[in-house]
Residue, then its C-alpha position, 0 to 999 in steps of 0.5 A: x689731018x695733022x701733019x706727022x711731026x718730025x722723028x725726035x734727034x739726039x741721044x737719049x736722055x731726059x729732055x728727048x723722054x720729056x718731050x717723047x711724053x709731051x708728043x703722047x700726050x697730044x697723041x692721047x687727046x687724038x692728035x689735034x693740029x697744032x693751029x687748034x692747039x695754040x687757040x685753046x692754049x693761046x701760044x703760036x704754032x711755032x712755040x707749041x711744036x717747038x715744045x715737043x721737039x726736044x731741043x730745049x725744055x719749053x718754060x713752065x708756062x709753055x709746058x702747061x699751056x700745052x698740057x691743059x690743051x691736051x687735056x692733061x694732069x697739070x699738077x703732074x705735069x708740072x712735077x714732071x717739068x721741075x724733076x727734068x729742070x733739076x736734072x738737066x741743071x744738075x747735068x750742066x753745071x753742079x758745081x760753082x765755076x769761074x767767069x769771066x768779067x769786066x774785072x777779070x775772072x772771079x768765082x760764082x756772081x753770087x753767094x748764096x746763103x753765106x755773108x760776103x767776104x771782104x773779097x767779094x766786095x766788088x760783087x757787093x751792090x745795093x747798100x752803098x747808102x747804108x755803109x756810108x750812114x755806118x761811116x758817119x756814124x762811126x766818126x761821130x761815136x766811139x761805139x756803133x751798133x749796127x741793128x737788123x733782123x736776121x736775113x737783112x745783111x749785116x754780116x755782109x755790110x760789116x765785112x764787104x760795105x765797111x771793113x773795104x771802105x776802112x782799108x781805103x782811108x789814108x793812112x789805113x785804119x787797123x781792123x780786127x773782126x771777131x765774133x763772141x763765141x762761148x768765151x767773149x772776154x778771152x776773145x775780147x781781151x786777145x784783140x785788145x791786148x793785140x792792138x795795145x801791141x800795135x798801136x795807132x787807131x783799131x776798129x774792132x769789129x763784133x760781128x753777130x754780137x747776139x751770140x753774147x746773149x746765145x752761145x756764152x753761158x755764163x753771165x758774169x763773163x758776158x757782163x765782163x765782156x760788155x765792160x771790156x768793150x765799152x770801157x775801152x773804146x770810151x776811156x781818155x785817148x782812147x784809140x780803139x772804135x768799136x762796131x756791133x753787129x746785132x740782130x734787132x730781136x736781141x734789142x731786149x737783151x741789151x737793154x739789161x746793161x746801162x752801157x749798152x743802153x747808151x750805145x744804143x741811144x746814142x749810136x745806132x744804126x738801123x738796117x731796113x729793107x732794100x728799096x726797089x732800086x738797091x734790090x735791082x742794083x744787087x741782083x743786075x750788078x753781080x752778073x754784069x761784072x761777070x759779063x752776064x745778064x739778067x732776064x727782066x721777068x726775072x729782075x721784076x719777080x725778084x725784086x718783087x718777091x724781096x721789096x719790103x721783106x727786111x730778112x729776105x736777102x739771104x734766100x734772094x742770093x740762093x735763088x740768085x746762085x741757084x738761078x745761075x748754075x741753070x743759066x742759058x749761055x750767059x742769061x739768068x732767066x725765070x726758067x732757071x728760078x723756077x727749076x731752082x725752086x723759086x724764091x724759098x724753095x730753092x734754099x729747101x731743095x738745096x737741102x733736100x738734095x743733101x737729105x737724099x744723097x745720105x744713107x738712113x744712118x747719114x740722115x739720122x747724123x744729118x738731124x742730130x748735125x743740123x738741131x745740135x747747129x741751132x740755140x732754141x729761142x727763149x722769146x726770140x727766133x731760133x738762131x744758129x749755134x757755131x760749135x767746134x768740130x771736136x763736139x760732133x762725131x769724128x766718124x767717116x759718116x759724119x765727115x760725109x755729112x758736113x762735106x756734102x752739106x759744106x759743098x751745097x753751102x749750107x754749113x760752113x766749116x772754118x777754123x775748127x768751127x761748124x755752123x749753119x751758113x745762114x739761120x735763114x735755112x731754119x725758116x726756108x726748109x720745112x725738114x728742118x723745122x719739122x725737126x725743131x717742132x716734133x720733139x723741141x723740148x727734149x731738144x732744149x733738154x739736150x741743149x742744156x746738157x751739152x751746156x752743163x758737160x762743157x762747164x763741167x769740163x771748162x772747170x776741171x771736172x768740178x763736182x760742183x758742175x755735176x747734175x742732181x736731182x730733177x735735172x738729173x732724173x730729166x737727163x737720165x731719161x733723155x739719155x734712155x731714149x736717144x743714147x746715139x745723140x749723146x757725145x762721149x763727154x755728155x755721157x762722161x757728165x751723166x755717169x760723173x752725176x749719177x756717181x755723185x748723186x749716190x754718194x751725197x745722200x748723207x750731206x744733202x740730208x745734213x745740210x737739210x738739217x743746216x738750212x732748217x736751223x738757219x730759216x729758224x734764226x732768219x725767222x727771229x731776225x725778221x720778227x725784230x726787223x719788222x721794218x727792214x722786213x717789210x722793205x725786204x718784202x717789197x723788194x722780193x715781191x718786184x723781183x718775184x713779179x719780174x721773175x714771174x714776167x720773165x718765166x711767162x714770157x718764155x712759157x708763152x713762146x713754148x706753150x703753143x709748140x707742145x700744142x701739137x704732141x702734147x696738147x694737156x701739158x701745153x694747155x696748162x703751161x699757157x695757163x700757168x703763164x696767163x696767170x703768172x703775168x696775164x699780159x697779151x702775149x700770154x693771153x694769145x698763147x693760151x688761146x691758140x693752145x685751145x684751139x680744137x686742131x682736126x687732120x682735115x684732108x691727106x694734103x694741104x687745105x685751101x679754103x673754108x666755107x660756113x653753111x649759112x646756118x653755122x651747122x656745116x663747114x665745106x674744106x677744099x683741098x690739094x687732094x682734089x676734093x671738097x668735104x663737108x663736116x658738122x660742126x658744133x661750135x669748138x667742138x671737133x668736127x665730124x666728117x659728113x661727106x666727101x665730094x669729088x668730081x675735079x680733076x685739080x686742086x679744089x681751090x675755093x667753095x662757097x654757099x649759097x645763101x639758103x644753104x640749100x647749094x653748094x658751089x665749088x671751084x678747081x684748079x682744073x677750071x670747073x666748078x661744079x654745082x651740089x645740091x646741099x639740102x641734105x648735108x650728109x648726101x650732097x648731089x651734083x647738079x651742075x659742071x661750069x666750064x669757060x673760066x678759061x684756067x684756074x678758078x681761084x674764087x667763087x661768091x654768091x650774091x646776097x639773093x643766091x642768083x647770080x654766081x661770080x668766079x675768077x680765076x688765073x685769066x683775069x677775068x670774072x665770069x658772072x652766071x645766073x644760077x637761079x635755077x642751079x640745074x640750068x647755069x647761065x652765062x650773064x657776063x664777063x667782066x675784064x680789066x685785070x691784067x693778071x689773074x684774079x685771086x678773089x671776088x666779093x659781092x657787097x651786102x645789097x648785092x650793087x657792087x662786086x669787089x675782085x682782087x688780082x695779081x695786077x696789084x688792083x681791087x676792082x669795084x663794078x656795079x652789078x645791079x644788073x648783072x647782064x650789063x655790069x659797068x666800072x666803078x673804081x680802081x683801088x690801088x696802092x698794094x705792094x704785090x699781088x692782092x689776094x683777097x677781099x671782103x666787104x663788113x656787113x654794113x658795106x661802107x667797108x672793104x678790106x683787101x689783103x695781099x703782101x709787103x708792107x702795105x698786106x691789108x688795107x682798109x677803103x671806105x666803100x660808101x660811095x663806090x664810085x669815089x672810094x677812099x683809103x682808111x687805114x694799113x693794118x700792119x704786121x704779118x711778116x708774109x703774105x697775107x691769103x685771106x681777109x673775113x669780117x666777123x657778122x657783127x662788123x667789129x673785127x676783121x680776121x686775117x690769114x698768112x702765110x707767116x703761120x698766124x692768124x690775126x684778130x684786128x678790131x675795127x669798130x673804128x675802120x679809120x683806127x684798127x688796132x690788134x687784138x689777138x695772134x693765134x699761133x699753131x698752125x706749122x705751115x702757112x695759114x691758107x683760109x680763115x672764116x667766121x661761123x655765123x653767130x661769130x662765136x667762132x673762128x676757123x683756119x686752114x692751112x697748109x698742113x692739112x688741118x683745120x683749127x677752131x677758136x672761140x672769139x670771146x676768150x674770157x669764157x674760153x680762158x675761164x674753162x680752159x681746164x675742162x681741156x687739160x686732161x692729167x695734171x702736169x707732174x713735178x717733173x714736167x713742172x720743173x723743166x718748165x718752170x724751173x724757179x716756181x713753187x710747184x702748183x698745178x693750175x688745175x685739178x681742183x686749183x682752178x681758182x688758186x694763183x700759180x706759183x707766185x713764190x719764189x722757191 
């Protein structure tokens, strides 16, 4: 019998309600002894009971453990852990406090999403190489560009590696920093006339230099400022060194400008990744000063998390302060990151706590705040957008917001400015992103008029500023549907327009009349110039041909975010872009806004699997079930049957096959076996159960008798299913040491591929499968391996996971002695899953970047890019070739199911047919703003789009 467990101590609140419910648990699965408890769940007694005493939260393992034990719901359950984990961290410590270090006291060890101040330098670890190389740098050349990617640091290493190290020189060199702001010259031209005033040697410092290119909207002063810069630090005796800050997908940008193309050859200095080391010394290092530690499963999962991922730091200082308002006494600890929402979540539940402390009307002012934060990329990322303050509402309710948002540190508000503390909260909180892709090109429309209102009131109120025509018309009907998201000074802009567009109906018809006896001079002129003419035409054509290469090029990044709502128009701006400039970038837009996009389940879609032949497709999902659905190459997919039965998320399915069975695997650790020869009413035949956790993969063998699964244990499991009523168990094969996330059997059935989060691929031969025997370890993964996949002549094998090296292509020829082939690099996440096509030609790739991408690899030693398919809004969870290969499909996150066909001539030529009304001039003209209206389709199909200039 169970000895009765001690009363529960203390007051009430939630870790006594948690560990009460923990108890009930046990209670409901008929209060088994702790003993049988901890050999079911492979803790000791003392830390199973000690769980549900209601001293401490238990970790997050512990609490599952304990749960799947008792037979509970583990996703609830683990639900249940992070809202009690939220609320004792809020209760503890809501607010950053002081600590005391080896230093003396100083505030919170860590920043967060802010860049480090020239005061936080002795919290600054890891880029001492970096700020040394930039030291060298500037003291060979007046003009320095420091270059990286959003999130890598730069901000931090200008203002705590460099600006210290130039106070420290003897004597000190004078430092002005500045960022550009909507006027660069004026802000320029103020630190050079001050250094002129001082004298001796300057170091003007032009931190985020891109905004140059974003915030400034007037060309002439942004060359002028570039002029400025450039002159000034290399004119004769000059004194001034000039140091820019830019984010690397504004290189483009600066190559527009002769003298920016020097700086950069010359004067570059390029911000990677951190190494290992750098990473562990930023994380270790703060915490030490302030007489802290750091748990080492929490240094190894963070190091491991940002190694290789260049932009990642400021989400790496979020977690890192999250992590530290839940410290226990003096310790960081991985229960502590986890109930921060580990390494991307915890910057999205910091925003999310701010969301649902606002009234509605507070939330509704939060969006309009946040997207009004943001410049919309025109071929680059989204970057944030400093504005004055005198530009938002001056109301209590919109103080409450940027207070509230301002505290969390995820707005920053200083000198009369408001912005986003770090554009890394753009790509971290799905809300957000939601935002910017509902409705982005009504956000670009609004962008725009802010734009023109502040010129107009820039210029006196010049009437020459005001909106007509077609701009007039677009902003009107913003301004009809979303009247509260304009600013007093833009409805001011409106009215003044729409005013002026009244009044100027006679001149614009005189000038008409001008224009039209000025063409008709011109037209005599060219007649006599014959041969000035033809060099005016060769030069229009080339500026015309650029023009065209440009529009495409931002069309081809618009295109696929209309996909979504308006999925006519999208397709036929891809196509107008394809033939404006029929390059790869264009050509992948086209395609991924073809893609036939289906709602597959209420909550996010985990895998895919293909019926032998081509005519079924099984989804596995988070809402517990598996479906089955018809399908007819491209077209739509119809819904056949649903199949329930597992207590978890369904993770993986698989076919055996004669497409006569159905496997499916569970969170919840059972796999069930269907009869699947009648598609439309599928029957159970079988429940496996002895995987020992989470079943994350399941494979047939090429003769449908033998079943591998793996799953969170870090075994493989081997089962005789040849007769699918009567399951068997044949063997189990260890070695990983975490679990194993995929297995794949090769073509002749030998040899079994299994991928696990140990960083390994295992190859054991499975001839027979009763006595499987090891082959090879295959080593050389940055992270965790996530999949697997042999080509269909089995002399390849791919394998995908995350960092720098996330798919990496073996010779499999000899599995005792496999060798490396080749890295496919490019994804900017994790890659889930590896297929090859049936033909062995291609591999296709899915991540959790959002993309999908298409490698040929005819020539495995040689791999190179074919397509990138964009349109899935959340990570890309599962890709799979129909079998005749005339047919990718994806899954995702965002509960859908996308269709692609593989050969894009043919899917290019018929892209009218998907088209549905023909774009209109409005539509036309807010997108292509400087091209001749002309439709690509409805009875133009064979015509050139807009190839002239207006």
């Amino acid at each position: 019998m169970a000895r009765k467990e001690r009363p529960l101590e203390g007051e009430d609140g939630p870790l006594r309600r948690f560990a009460t419910a923990l108890r009930r648990l046990r209670h409901e699965a008929g209060s088994p002894p702790y003993r049988e408890l901890a050999s079911r769940a492979h803790y000791s007694v003392a830390t199973l009971s000690g769980a549900a005493s209601g001293r401490r939260l238990p970790s997050l393992d512990v609490t599952l453990s304990y749960v799947r034990a008792c037979g509970g719901d583990v996703r609830e359950w683990e639900g249940r852990w992070h809202a009690v984990a939220a609320q004792l961290a809020a209760a503890g410590a809501p607010e950053p406090e002081e600590v005391t270090g080896e230093n003396g006291t100083h505030g919170t060890p860590y920043v967060g999403l802010a860049a480090f101040r020239t005061e936080d330098a002795d919290l600054f670890f890891g880029r001492e190489r970096l700020v040394e190389d930039l030291l060298a740098s500037l003291a060979r050349q007046r003009v320095v560009a420091l270059v990286g990617a959003s999130g890598a640091g730069k901000s931090s290493v200008l203002h705590a590696g460099l600006l210290p190290r130039l106070s420290a020189q003897s004597p000190p060199t004078a430092v002005r920093v500045l960022t550009p702001g909507p006027h660069p010259l004026d802000r320029v031209r103020h630190a050079l006339d001050a250094h002129a005033a001082d004298g001796g040697e300057l170091v003007l410092v032009v931190d985020q230099f891109e905004e140059v290119f974003t915030v400034c909207a007037d060309p002439g002063e942004r060359a002028g400022c570039i002029d400025a810069l450039i002159a000034q630090a290399r004119r004769p005796a000059s004194r001034c060194r000039v140091v820019l800050g830019l984010r690397a997908d504004f290189y483009g940008h600066c190559t527009r400008y002769a003298a920016l193309v020097e700086v950069l050859r010359q004067g570059q200095v390029l911000v990677g990744p951190m190494s290992a080391a750098e990473l562990r010394r930023a994380v270790v290092e703060p915490a030490r000063r302030g007489g802290l530690t750091v748990e080492g499963a929490l240094q190894a999962t963070l190091v491991a998390h940002a190694h290789g991922q260049v932009g990642a730091l400021p989400l790496l200082s979020h977690a890192l302060l999250e992590t530290w308002r839940r410290r226990r006494g003096a310790a960081l600890t991985l229960d502590g990151f986890h109930a921060a929402g580990g390494f991307e979540g915890a910057l999205a539940q910091s925003a999310e706590t701010l969301h649902t402390s606002l009234s509605v009307r507070q939330q509704r002012l939060a969006q309009q705040i946040f997207v009004h934060l943001i410049a919309l990329g025109e071929g680059t990322q989204d970057t944030k957008r400093p504005v004055a303050r005198e530009e938002l509402n001056q109301d209590a309710d919109t103080a409450t917001v940027l207070a509230r948002a301002a505290r969390l540190r995820l707005l920053t508000l200083d000198d009369g400015r408001v912005e986003l503390t770090h554009e890394a909260l753009i790509r971290a909180w799905p809300r957000l992103r939601g935002w910017l892709t509902d409705d982005r090109e009504r956000l670009r429309l609004h962008r725009r008029l802010t734009d023109a209102a502040r010129a107009w009131e820039a210029l006196g109120r010049d009437p020459g500023a005001l909106y007509r025509g077609t701009r007039l018309d677009l902003a009107r009907d913003l301004a009809a549907t979303r009247t509260t998201g304009l600013s007093a000074a833009e409805r001011a802009f409106l009215e003044a327009s729409t005013a002026a567009e009244a009044a100027a109906g006679n001149a614009a018809r005189r000038r008409a009349r001008r224009l039209r006896t000025l063409v008709g001079l011109l037209a005599a002129l060219v007649v006599v110039a014959g041969a000035a003419t033809t060099n005016a035409v060769r030069a229009e054509d080339e500026v015309t041909r650029q023009r065209n290469d440009a529009v495409a090029q931002n069309l081809a990044d618009s295109a696929p975010d209309l996909a979504n709502t308006e999925p006519g128009l999208a397709v036929q701006l891809g196509l107008t872009a394809y033939r404006l400039a029929p390059t790869t970038k264009t050509r992948d837009s086209l395609a991924s806004t073809l893609m036939t996009a289906t709602p597959a389940h209420a909550k996010e879609v985990l895998a895919l699997a293909y019926r032998p032949d081509g005519g079924q497709l099984a989804t596995t999902s988070g809402d517990h079930t598996a479906r089955l659905w018809r399908m007819h190459g491209t077209d739509a997919p119809v819904a056949e049957a649903t199949l329930g039965g597992h207590g978890d998320d369904v993770r993986c399915a698989a076919y055996r096959p004669d497409g006569r069975a159905l496997a499916t695997g569970a969170a919840d650790g059972s796999v069930r076996l269907w009869d699947a020869a009648d598609p439309s009413r599928p029957a159970p035949l079988a429940s496996l159960t002895g995987q020992g956790g989470d079943v994350r993969s399941l494979a047939y063998g090429p003769d449908g008798r033998t079943l591998a699964i793996s799953g969170a244990d870090g075994s493989v499991g081997l089962w005789d299913v040849a007769d699918p009523a009567r399951p068997a168990l044949l063997a189990r094969l260890a070695g990983h040491r975490d679990a194993v996330r995929s297995v794949a059997f090769s073509p002749d059935g030998r040899t079994l591929a299994s991928a696990g989060e140990d960083r390994t691929v295992r190859l054991t031969d499975v001839a027979d499968p009763r006595r499987p025997e090891p082959l090879a370890v295959l080593e050389g993964h940055d992270i965790a391996v996530f999949s697997v996949a042999f080509a269909p002549d089995g002399h390849t094998l791919a394998a995908a996971g995350g960092g720098r090296t996330s798919i990496r292509l073996w010779n499999v020829t000899d599995p005792r002695r496999p060798a490396p082939l080749a890295v496919l690099a490019g994804h900017t996440d994790v890659v889930g899953s590896v297929v090859f096509s049936p033909d062995g030609r291609t591999l296709a790739s899915a991540s959790d970047d959002r993309t999908v991408r298409v490698w040929s690899v005819a020539r495995p030693a040689h791999p190179g890019l074919m397509t990138t398919l964009t349109g899935h809004l959340t990570a890309v969870s599962s890709v799979a070739f129909s079998p005749d290969g005339a047919v990718l499909a994806s899954a995702g996150f965002d509960g859908t199911v996308r269709l692609a066909g593989t050969d894009q001539a043919r899917v290019i030529a018929g892209a009218c047919a998907h088209t549905g009304p023909r774009i209109t001039r409005a539509q036309w003209s807010a997108h292509l703003p400087y091209v001749d209206y002309s439709p690509p389709c409805g009875g133009m199909e064979q015509g050139s789009a807009g190839v002239s200039g207006r």
